[in-house]
N, C-alpha and C positions, 0 to 999 in steps of 0.2 A: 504494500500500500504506500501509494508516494505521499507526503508532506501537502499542508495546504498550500496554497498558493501568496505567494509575495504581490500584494498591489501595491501598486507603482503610479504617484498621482503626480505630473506637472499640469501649469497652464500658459497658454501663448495668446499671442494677438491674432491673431486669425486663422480662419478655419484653412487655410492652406498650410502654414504651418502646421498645426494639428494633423491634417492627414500627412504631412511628411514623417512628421516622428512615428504617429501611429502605421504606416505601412511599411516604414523602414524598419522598426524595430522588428516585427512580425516576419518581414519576411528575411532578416538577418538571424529568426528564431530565438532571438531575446526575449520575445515574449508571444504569448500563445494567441492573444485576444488584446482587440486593442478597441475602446470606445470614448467616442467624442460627444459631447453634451456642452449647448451654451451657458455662458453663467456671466451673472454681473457680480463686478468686484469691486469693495472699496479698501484703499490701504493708506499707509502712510509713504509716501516716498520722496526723499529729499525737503524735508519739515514739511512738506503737504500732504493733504488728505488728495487723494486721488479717486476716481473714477471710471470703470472703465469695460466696456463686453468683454470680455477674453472668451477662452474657449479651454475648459480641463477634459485631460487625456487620462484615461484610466487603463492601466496596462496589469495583465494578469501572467506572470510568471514563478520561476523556480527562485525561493531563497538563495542559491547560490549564485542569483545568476546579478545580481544585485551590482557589482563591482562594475560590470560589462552595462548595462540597463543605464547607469546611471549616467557613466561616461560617452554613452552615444546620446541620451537625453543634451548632456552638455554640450556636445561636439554639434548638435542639429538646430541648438534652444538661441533665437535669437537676445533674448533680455540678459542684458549686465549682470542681474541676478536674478534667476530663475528659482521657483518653487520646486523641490523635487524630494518628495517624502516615499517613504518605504512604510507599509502599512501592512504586518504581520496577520495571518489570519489564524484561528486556534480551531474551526472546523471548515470542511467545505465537506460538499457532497464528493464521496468518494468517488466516482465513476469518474465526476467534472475534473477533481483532482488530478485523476491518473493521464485522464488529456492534457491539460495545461502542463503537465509533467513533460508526456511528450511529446508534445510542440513548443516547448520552450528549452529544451535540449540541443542538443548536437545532430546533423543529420545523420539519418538511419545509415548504415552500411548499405554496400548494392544488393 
């Protein structure tokens, strides 16, 4: 039985972004499942309170794979400083699990 899955939460300016990281990661097999949802933000940035649509990317992978996930997040994430949280999960449904397992692995042998 594999481990639950690692979610993996950034957000970008635009939905083009978003599908970048989310197809690139996916099909680099960093992660199994990649989903995109609008959202409005407010924060502080540079002593001001900000505003703004972004778009978070919800990625479902292996805890090990964390190190790699993160650093192509960065390598792809336009903002100075981007949000990128790793969000443990303590159950998933087993079946779901053993997919996200493997498809966020290494690919199969021939």
């Amino acid at each position: 039985m594999s481990a639950p899955p690692l979610l993996v939460v950034t957000t970008v300016g635009t939905l083009d972004d978003a599908r970048r990281i989310a197809r690139t990661l996916v099909e680099q097999r960093l992660a199994a499942c990649a989903q995109i949802t609008p959202i409005e933000s407010f924060y502080r940035w540079q002593g001001q309170v900000e505003h703004a649509h972004e778009y978070r990317v919800l990625l479902k992978t292996r805890a090990e794979r964390w190190p790699d996930v993160e650093a192509a997040i960065r390598a792809l994430h336009g903002y100075a400083l981007p949000a990128i949280h790793a969000i443990a999960t303590t159950h998933a449904h087993a079946p779901y699990a053993e997919w996200v397992h493997d498809s966020s692995g290494p690919s199969p042998g021939p």
